[in-house]
The first five atom37 places (N, CA, C, CB, O) and aatype in JSON, in Angstrom:
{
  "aatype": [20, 20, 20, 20, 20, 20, 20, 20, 20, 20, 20, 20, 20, 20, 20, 20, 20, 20, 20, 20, 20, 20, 20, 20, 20, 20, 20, 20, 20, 20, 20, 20, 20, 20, 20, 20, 20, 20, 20, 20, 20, 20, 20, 20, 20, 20, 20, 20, 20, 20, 20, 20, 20, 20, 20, 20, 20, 20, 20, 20, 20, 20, 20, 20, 20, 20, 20, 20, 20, 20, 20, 20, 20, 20, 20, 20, 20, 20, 20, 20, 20, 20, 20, 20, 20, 20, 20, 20, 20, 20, 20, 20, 20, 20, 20, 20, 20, 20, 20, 20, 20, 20, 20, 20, 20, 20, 20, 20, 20, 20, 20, 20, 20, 20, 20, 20, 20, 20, 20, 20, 20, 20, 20, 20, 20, 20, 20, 20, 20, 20],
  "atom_mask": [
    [1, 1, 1, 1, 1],
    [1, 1, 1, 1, 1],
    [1, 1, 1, 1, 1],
    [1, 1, 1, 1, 1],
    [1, 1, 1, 1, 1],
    [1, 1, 1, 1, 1],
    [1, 1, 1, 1, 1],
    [1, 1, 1, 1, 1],
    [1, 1, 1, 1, 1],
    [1, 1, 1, 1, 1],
    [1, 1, 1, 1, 1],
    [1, 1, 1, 1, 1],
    [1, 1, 1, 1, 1],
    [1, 1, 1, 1, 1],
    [1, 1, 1, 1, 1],
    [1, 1, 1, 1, 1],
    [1, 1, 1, 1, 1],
    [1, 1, 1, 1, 1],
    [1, 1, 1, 1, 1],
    [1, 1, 1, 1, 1],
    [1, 1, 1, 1, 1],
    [1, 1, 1, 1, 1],
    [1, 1, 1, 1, 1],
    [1, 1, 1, 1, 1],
    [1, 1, 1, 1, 1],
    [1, 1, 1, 1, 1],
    [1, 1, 1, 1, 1],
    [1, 1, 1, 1, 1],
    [1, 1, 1, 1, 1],
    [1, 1, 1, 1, 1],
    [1, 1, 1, 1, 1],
    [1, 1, 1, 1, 1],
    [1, 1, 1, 1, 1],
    [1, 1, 1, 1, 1],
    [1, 1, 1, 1, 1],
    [1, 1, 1, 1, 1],
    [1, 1, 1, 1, 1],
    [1, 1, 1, 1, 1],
    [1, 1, 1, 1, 1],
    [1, 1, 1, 1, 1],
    [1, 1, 1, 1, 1],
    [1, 1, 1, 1, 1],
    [1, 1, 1, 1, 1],
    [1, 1, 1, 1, 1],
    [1, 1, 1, 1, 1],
    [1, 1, 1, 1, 1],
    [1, 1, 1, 1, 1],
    [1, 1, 1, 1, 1],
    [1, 1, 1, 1, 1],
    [1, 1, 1, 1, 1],
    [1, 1, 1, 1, 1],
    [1, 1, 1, 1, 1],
    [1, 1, 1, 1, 1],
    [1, 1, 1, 1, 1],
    [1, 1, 1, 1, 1],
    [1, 1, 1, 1, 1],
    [1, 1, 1, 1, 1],
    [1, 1, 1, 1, 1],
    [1, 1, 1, 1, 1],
    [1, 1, 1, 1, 1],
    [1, 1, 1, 1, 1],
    [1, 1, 1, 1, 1],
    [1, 1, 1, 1, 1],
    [1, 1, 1, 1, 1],
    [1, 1, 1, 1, 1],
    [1, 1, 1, 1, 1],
    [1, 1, 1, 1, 1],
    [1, 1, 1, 1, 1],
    [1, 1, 1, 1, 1],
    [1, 1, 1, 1, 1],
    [1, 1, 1, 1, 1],
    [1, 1, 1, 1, 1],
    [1, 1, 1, 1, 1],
    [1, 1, 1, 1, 1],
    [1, 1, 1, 1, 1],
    [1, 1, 1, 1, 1],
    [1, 1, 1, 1, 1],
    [1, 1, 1, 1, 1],
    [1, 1, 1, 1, 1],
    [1, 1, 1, 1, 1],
    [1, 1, 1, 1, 1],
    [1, 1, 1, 1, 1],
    [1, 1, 1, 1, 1],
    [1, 1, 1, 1, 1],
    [1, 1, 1, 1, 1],
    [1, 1, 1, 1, 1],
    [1, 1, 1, 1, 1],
    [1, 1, 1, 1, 1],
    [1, 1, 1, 1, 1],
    [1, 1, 1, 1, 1],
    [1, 1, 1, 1, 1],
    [1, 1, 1, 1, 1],
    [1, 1, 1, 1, 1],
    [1, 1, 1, 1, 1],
    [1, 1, 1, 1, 1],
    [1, 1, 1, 1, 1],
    [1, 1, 1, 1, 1],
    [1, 1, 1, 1, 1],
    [1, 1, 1, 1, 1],
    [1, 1, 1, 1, 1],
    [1, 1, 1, 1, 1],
    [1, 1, 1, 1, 1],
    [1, 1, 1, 1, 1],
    [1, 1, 1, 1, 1],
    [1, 1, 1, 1, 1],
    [1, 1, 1, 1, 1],
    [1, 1, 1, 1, 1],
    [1, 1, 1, 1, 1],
    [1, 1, 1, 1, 1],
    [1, 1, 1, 1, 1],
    [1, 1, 1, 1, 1],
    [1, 1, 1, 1, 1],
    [1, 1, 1, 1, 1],
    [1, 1, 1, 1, 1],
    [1, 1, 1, 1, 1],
    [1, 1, 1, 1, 1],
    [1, 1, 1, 1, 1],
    [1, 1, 1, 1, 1],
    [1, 1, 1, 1, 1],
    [1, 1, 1, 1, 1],
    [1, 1, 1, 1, 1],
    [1, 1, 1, 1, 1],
    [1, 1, 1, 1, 1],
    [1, 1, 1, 1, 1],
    [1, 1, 1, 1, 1],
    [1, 1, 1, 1, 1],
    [1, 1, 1, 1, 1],
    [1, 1, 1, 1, 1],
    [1, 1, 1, 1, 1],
    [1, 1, 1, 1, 1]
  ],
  "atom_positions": [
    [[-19.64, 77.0, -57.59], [-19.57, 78.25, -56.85], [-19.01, 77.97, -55.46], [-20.96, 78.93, -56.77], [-19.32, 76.95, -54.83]],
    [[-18.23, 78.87, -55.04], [-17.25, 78.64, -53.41], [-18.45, 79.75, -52.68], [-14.89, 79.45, -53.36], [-19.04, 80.64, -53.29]],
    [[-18.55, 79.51, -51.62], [-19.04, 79.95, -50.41], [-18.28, 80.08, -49.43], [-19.9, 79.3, -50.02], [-17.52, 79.17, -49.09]],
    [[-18.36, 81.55, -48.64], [-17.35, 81.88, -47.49], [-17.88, 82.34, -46.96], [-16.28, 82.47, -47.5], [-18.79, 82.9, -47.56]],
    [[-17.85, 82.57, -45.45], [-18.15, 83.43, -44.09], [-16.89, 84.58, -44.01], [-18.14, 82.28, -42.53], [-15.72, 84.2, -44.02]],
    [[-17.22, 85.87, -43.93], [-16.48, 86.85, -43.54], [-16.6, 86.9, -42.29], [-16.71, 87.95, -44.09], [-17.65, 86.82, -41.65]],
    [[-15.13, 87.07, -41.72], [-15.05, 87.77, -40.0], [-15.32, 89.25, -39.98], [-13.39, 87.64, -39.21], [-15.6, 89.69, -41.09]],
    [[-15.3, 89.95, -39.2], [-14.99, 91.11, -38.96], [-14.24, 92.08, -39.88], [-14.45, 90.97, -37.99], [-14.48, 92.9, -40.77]],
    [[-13.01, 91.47, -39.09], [-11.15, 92.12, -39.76], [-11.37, 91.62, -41.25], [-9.21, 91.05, -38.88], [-11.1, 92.5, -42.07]],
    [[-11.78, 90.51, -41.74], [-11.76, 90.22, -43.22], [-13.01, 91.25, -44.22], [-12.14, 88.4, -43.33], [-12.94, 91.48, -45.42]],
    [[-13.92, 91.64, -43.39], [-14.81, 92.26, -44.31], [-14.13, 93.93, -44.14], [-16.65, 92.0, -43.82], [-13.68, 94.69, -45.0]],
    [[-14.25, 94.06, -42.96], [-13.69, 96.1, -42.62], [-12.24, 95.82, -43.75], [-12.87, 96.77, -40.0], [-12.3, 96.39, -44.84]],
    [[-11.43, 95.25, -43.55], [-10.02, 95.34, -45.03], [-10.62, 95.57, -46.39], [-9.02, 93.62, -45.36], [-10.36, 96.5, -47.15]],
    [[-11.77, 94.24, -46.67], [-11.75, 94.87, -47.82], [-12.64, 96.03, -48.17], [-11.91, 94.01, -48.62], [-12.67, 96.59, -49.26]],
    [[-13.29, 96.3, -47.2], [-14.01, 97.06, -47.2], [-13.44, 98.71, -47.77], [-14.46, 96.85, -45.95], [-13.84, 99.53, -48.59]],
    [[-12.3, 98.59, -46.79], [-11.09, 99.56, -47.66], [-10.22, 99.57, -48.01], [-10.68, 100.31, -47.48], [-9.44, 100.37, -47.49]],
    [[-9.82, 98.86, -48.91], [-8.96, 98.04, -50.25], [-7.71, 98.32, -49.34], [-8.93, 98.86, -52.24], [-6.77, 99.06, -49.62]],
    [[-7.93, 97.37, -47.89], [-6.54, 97.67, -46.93], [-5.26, 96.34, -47.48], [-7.1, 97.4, -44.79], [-5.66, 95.32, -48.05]],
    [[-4.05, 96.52, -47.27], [-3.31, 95.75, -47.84], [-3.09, 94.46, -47.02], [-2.21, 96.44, -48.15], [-2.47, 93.42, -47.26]],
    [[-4.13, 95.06, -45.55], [-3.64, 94.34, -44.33], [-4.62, 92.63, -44.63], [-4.18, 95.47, -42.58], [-4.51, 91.51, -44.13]],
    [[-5.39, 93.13, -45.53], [-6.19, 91.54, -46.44], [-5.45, 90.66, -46.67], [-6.8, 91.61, -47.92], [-4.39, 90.98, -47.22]],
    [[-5.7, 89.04, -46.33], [-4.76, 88.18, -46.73], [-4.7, 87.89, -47.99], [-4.82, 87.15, -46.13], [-5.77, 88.13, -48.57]],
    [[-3.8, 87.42, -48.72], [-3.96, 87.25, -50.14], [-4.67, 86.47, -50.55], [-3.07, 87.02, -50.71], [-4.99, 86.72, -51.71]],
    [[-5.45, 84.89, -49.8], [-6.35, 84.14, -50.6], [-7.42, 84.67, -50.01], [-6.27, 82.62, -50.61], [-8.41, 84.5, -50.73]],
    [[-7.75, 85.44, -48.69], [-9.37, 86.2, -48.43], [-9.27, 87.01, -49.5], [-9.76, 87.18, -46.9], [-10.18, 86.86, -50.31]],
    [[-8.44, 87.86, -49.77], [-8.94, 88.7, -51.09], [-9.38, 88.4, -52.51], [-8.05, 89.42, -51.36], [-9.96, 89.07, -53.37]],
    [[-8.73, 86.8, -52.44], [-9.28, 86.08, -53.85], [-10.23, 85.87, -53.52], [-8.77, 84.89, -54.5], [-10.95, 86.19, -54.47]],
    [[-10.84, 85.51, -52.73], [-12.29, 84.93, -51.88], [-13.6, 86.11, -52.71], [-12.09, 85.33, -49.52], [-14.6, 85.92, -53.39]],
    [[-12.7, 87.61, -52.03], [-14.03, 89.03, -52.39], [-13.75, 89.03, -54.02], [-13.58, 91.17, -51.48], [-14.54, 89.43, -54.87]],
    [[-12.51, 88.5, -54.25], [-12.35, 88.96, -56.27], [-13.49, 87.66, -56.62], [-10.03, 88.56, -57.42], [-14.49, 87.76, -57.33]],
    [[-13.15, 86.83, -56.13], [-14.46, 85.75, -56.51], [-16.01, 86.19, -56.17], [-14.25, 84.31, -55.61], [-16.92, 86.22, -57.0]],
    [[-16.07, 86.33, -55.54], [-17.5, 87.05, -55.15], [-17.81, 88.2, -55.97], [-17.55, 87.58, -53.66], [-18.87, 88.13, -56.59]],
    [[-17.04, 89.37, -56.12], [-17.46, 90.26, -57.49], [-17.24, 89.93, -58.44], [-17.07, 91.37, -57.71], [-17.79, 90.53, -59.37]],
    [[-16.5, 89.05, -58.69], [-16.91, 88.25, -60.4], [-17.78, 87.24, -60.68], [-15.78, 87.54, -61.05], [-17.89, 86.59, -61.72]],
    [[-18.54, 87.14, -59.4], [-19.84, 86.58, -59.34], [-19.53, 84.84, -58.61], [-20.56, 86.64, -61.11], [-20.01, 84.4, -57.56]],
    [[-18.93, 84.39, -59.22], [-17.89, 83.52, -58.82], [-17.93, 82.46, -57.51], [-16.86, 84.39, -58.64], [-17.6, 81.28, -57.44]],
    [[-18.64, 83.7, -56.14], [-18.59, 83.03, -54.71], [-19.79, 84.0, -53.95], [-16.8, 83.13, -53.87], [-20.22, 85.11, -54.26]],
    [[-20.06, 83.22, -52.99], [-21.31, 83.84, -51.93], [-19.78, 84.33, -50.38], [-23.1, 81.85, -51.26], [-18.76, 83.95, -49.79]],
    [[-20.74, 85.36, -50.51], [-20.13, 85.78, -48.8], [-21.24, 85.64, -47.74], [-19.59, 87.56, -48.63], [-22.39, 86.07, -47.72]],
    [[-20.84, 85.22, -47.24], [-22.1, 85.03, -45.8], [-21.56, 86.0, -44.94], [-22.2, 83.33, -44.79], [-20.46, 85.81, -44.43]],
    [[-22.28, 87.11, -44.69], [-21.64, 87.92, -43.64], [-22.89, 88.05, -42.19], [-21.21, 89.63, -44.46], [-23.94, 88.69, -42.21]],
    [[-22.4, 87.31, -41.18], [-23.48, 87.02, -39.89], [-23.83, 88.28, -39.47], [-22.89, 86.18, -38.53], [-23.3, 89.24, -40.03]],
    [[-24.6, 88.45, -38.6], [-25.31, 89.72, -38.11], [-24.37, 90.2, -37.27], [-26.71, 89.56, -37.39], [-24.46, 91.43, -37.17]],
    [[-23.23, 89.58, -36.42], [-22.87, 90.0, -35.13], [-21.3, 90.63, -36.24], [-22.76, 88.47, -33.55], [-20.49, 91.36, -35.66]],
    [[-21.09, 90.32, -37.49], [-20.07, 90.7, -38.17], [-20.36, 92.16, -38.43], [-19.86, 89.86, -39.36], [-19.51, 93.01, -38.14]],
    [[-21.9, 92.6, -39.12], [-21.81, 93.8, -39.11], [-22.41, 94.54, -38.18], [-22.08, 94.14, -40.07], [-22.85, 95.64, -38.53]],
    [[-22.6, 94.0, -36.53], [-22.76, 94.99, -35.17], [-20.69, 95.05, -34.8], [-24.15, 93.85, -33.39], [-20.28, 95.78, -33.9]],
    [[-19.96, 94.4, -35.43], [-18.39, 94.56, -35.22], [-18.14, 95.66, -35.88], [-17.44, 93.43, -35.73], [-17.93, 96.72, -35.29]],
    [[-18.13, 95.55, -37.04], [-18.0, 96.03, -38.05], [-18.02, 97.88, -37.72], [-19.08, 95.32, -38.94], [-17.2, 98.79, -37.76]],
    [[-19.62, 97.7, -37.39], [-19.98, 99.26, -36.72], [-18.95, 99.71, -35.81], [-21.4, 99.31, -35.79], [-18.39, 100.8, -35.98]],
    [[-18.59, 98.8, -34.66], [-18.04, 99.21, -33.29], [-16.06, 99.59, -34.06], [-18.32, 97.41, -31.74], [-15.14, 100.22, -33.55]],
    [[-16.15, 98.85, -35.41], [-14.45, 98.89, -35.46], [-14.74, 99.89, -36.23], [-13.35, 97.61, -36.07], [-13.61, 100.37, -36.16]],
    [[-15.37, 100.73, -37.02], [-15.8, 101.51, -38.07], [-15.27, 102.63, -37.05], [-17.48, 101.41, -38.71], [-14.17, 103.11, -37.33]],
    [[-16.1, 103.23, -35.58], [-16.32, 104.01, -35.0], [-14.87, 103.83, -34.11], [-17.7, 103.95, -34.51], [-14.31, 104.76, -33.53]],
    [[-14.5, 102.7, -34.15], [-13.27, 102.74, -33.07], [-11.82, 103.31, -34.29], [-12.96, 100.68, -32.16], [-10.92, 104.03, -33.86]],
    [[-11.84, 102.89, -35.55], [-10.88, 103.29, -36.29], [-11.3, 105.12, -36.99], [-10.74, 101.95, -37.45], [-10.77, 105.51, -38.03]],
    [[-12.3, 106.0, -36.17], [-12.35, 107.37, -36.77], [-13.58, 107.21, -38.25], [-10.48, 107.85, -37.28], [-13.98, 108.07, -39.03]],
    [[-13.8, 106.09, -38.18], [-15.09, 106.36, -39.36], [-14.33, 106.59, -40.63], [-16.19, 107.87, -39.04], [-14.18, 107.7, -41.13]],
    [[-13.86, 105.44, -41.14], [-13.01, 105.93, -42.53], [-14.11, 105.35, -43.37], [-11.22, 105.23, -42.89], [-14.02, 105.7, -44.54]],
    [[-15.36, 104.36, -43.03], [-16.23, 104.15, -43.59], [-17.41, 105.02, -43.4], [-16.35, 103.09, -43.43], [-17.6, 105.55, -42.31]],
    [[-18.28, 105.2, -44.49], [-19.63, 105.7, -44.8], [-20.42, 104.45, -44.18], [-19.93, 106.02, -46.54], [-20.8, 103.63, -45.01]],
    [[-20.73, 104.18, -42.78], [-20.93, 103.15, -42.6], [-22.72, 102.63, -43.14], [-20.45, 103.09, -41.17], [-22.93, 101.5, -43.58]],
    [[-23.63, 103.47, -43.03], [-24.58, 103.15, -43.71], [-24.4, 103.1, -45.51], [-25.53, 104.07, -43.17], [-24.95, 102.2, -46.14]],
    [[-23.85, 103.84, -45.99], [-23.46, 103.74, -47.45], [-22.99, 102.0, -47.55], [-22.02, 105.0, -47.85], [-23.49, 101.24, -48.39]],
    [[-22.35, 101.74, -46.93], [-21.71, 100.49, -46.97], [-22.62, 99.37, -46.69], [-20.63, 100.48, -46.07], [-22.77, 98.34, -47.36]],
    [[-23.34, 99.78, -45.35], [-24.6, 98.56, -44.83], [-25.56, 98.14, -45.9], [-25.68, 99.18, -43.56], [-26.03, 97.02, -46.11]],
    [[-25.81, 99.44, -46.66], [-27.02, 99.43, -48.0], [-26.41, 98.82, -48.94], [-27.55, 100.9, -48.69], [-27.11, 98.02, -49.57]],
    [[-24.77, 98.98, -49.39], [-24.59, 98.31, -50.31], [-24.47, 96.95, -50.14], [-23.76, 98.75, -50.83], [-24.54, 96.3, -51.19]],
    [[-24.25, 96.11, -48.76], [-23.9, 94.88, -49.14], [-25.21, 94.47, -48.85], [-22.69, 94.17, -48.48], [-25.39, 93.34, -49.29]],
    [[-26.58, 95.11, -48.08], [-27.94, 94.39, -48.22], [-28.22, 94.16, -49.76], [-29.19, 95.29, -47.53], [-28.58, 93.04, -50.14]],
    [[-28.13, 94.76, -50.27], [-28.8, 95.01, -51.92], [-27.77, 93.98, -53.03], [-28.58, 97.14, -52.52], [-28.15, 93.57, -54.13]],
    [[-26.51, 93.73, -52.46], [-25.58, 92.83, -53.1], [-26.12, 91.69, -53.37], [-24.48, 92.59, -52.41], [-27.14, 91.34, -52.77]],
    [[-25.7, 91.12, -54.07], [-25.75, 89.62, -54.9], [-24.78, 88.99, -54.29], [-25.46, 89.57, -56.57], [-25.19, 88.12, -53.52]],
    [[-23.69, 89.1, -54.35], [-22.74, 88.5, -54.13], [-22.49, 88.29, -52.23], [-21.7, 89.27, -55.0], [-21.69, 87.51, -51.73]],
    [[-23.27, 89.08, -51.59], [-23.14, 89.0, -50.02], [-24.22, 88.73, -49.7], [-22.71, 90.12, -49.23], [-25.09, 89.5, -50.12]],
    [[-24.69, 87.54, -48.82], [-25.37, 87.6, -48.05], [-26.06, 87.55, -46.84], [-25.43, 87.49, -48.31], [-25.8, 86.52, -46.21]],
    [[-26.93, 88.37, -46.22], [-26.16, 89.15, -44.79], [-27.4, 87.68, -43.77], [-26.75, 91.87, -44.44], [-28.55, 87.29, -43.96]],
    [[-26.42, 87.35, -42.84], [-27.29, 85.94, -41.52], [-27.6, 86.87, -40.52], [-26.09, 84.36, -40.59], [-26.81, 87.63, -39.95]],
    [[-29.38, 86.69, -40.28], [-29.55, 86.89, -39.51], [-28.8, 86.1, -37.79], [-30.61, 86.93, -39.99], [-27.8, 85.4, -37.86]],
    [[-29.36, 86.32, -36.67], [-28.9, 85.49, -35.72], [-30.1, 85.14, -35.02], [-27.85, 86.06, -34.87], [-30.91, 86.06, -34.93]],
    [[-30.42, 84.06, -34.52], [-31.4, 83.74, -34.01], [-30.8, 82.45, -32.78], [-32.44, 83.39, -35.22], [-29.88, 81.64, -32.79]],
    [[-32.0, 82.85, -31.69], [-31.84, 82.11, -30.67], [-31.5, 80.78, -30.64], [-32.7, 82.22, -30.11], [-30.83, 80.36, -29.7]],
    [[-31.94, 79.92, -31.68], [-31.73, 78.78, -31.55], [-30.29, 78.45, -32.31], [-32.93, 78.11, -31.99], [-29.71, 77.37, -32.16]],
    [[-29.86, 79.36, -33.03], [-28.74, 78.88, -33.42], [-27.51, 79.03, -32.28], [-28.5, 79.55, -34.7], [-26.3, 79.0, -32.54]],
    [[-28.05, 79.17, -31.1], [-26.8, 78.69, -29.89], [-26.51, 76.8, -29.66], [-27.51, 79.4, -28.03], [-25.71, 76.11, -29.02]],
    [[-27.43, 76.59, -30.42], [-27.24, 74.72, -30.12], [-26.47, 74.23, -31.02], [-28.62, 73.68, -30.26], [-26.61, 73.05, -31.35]],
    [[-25.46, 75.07, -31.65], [-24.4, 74.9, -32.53], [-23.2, 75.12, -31.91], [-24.5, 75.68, -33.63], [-22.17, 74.49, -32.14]],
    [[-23.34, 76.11, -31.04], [-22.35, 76.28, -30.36], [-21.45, 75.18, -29.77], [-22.77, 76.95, -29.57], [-20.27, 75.38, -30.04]],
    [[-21.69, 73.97, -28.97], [-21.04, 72.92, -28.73], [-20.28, 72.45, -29.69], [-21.73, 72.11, -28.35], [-19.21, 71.94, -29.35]],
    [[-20.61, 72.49, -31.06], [-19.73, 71.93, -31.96], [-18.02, 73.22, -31.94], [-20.82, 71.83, -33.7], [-16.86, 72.99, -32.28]],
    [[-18.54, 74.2, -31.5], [-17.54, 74.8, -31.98], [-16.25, 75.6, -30.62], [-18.37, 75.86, -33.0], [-15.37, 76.45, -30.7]],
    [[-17.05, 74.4, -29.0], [-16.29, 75.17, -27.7], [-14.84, 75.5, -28.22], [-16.17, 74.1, -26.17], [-14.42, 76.48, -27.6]],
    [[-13.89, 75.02, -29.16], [-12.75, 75.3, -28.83], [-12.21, 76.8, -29.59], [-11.98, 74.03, -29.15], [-11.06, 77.11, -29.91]],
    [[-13.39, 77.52, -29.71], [-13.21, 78.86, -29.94], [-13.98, 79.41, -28.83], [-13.64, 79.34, -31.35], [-15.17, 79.17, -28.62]],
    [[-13.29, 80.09, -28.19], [-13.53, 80.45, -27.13], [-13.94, 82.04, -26.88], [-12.52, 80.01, -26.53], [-14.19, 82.5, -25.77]],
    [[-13.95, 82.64, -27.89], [-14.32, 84.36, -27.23], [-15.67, 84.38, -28.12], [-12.9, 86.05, -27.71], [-15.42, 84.09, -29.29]],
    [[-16.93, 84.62, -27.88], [-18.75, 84.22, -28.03], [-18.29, 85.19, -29.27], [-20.4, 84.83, -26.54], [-17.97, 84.38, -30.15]],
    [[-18.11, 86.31, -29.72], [-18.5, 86.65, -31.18], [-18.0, 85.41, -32.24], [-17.73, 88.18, -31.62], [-18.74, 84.65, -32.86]],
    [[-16.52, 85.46, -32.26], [-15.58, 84.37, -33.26], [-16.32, 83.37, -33.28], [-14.08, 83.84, -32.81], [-16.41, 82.8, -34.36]],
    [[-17.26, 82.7, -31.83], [-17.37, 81.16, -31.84], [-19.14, 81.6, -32.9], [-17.43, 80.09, -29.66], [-19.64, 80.92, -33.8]],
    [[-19.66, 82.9, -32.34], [-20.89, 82.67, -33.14], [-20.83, 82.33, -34.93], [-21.72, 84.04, -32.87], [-21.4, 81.53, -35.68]],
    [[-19.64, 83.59, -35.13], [-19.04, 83.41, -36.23], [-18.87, 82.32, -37.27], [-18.2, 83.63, -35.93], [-19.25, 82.26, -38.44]],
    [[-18.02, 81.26, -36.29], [-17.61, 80.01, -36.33], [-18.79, 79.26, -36.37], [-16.75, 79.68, -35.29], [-18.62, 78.17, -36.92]],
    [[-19.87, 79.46, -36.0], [-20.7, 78.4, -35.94], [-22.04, 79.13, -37.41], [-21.32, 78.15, -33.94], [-23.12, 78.63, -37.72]],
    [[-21.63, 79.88, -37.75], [-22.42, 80.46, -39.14], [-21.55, 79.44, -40.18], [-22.16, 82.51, -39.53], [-22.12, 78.5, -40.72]],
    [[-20.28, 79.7, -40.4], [-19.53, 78.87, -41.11], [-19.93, 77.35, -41.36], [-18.38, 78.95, -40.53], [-20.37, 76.78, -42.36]],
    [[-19.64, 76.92, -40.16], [-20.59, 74.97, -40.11], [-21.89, 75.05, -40.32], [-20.67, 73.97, -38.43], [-22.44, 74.08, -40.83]],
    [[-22.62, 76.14, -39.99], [-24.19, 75.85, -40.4], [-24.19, 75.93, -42.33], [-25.43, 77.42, -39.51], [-24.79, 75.26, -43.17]],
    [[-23.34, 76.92, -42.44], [-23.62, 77.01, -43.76], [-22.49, 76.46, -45.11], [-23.9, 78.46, -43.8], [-22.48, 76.75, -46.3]],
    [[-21.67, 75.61, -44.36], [-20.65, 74.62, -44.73], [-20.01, 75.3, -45.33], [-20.92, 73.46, -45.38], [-19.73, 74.76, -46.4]],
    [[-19.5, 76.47, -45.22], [-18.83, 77.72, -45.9], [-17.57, 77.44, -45.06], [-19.62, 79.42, -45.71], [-17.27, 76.77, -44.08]],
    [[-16.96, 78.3, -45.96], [-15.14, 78.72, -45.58], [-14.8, 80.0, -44.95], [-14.16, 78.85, -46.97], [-14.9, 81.04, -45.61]],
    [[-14.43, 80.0, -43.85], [-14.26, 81.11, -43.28], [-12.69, 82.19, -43.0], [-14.83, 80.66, -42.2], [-11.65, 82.19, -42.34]],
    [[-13.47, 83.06, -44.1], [-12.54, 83.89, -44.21], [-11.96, 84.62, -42.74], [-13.07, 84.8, -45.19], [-12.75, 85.24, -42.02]],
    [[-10.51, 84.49, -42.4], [-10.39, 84.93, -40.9], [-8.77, 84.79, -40.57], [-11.4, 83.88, -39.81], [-8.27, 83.88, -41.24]],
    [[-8.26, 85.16, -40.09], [-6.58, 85.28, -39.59], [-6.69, 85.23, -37.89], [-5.68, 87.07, -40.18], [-5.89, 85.67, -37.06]],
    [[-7.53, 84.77, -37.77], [-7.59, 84.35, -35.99], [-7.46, 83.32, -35.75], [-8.71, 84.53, -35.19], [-8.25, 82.42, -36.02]],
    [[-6.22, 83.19, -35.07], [-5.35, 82.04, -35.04], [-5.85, 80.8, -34.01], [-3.93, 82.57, -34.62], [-5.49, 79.63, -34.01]],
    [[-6.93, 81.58, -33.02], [-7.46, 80.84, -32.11], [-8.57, 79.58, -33.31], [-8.35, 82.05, -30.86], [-8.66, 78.35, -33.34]],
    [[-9.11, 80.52, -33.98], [-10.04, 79.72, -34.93], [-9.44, 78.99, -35.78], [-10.88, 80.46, -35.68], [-10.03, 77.94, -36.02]],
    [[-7.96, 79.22, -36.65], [-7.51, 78.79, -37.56], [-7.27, 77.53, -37.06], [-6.57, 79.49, -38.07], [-7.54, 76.64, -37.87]],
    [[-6.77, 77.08, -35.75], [-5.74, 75.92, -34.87], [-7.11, 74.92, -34.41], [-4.62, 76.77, -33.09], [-7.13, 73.71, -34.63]],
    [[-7.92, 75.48, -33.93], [-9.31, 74.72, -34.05], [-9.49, 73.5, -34.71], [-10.2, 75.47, -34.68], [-9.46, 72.33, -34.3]],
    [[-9.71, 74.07, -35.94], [-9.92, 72.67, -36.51], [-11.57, 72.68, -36.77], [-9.35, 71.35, -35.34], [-12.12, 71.82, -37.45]],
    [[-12.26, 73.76, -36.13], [-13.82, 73.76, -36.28], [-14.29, 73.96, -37.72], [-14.47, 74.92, -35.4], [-15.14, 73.3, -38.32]],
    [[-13.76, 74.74, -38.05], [-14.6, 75.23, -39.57], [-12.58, 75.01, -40.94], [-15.59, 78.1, -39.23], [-11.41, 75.13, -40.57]],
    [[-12.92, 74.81, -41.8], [-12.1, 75.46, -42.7], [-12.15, 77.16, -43.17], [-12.32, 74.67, -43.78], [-13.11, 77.82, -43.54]],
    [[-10.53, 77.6, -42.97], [-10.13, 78.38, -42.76], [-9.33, 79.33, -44.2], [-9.55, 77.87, -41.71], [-8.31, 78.85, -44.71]],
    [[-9.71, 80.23, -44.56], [-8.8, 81.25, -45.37], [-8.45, 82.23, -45.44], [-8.9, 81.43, -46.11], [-9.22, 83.17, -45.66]],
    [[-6.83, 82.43, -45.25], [-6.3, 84.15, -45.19], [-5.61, 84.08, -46.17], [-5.39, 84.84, -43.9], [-5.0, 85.07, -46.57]]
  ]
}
């Protein structure tokens, strides 16, 4: 079984079967509904999530959506907790605090992080898939 961390931009796409999904993150979610792969989606992914939901006009049912991926099999949602800032050092060369928290869910949970942010991709911190 493959394991991945969703960003933001990678979960809101597929969220609405946008085309703007990279072609191997989208194998990533076809793996995950064919049971196939775990999504790790961090807490600060779906407080984004909300803010891009509301900034793009609400094309999501955004609680319809929150309920479905709690109750999912195939997603599962990281809390955030205080101490997981002592991860952070592993990951300074991402530099804007959501991506790097992001980034540092990925290494905790030796997952692949689904993401097209080029600051993260060039890193070198986590392995990377768009």
């Amino acid at each position: 079984m493959n394991f991945y961390v969703s960003d933001t931009h990678a979960l809101f796409w597929y969220l609405i079967n946008s085309p703007a999904l990279g072609v191997n993150a989208r194998l990533a979610f076809d793996e995950a509904d064919a049971g196939q792969a775990l999504i790790y989606i961090p807490a600060i992914v779906i407080a984004e999530l909300y803010y891009l939901n509301e900034k793009k006009g609400r094309p999501l049912d955004f609680r319809n959506k929150y309920a479905r991926l709690a109750q999912s099999k195939q997603f599962v949602l990281l809390p955030f907790y205080a101490s997981h800032t002592v991860d952070f050092d592993a990951c300074s060369a991402v530099t804007e605090m959501h991506d790097r928290m992001i980034a540092a869910d990925a290494r905790r949970t030796n997952a692949t992080l689904l993401t097209r942010d080029s600051q993260i991709t060039s890193s070198g911190v986590v392995a990377t898939v768009w």
